[in-house]
C-alpha positions as CSV (number, residue, x, y, z in Angstrom):
1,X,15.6,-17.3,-175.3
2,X,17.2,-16.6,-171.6
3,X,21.4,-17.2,-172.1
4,X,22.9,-17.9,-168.9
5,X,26.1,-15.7,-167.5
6,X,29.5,-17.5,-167.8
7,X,31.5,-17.8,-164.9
8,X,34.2,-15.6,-167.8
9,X,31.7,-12.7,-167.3
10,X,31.4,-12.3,-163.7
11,X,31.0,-8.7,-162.3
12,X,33.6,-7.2,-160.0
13,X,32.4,-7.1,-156.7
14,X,33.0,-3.7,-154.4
15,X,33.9,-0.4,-156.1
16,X,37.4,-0.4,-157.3
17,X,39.8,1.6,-154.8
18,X,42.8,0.7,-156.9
19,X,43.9,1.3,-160.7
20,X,47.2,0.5,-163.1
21,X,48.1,3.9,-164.3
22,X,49.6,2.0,-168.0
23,X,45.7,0.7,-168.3
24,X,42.9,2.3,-166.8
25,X,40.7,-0.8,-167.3
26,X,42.9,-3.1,-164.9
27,X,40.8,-2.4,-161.3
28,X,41.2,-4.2,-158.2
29,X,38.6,-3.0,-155.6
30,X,40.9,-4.7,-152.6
31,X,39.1,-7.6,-151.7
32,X,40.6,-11.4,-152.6
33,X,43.9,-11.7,-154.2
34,X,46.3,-9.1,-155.5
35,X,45.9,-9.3,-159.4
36,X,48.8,-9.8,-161.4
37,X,49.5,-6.5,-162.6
38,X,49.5,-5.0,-159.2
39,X,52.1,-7.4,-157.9
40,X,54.5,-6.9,-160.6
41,X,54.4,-3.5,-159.8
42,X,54.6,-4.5,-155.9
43,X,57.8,-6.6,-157.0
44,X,59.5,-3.4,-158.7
45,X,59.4,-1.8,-155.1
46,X,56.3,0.4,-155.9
47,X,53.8,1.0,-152.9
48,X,50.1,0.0,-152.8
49,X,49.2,3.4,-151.8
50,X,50.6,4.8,-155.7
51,X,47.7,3.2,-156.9
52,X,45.0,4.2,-154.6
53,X,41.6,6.2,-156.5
54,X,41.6,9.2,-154.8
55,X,37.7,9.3,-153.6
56,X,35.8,13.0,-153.6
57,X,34.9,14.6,-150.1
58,X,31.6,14.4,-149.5
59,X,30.0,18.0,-149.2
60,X,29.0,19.2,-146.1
61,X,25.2,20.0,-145.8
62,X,24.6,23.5,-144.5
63,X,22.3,23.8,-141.7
């Protein structure tokens, strides 16, 4: 038997650029609406760029 995805169990779309530093699970990859946590934070005068994913530099290929 085939079981059907809920619309509760979507997948995130885009790789997450931004992260709650109190709960590493709550992700918000910058596309659609600010979640909840991130405007609370917002509110408290706390800038979107404190919760930016840093991203690793790509290596350079010698040659």
């Amino acid at each position: 038997m085939e079981w059907a995805k809920s619309n509760n169990e979507r997948t995130p779309r885009g790789e997450a650029r931004y992260r709650d530093p109190a709960n590493n699970f709550n992700t918000w990859s910058g596309r659609g609406r600010r979640p909840a946590w991130l405007l609370a934070y917002i509110n408290q005068g706390r800038s979107l760029e404190d919760f930016k994913i840093p991203r690793p530099r790509k290596a350079r290929s010698q040659g």
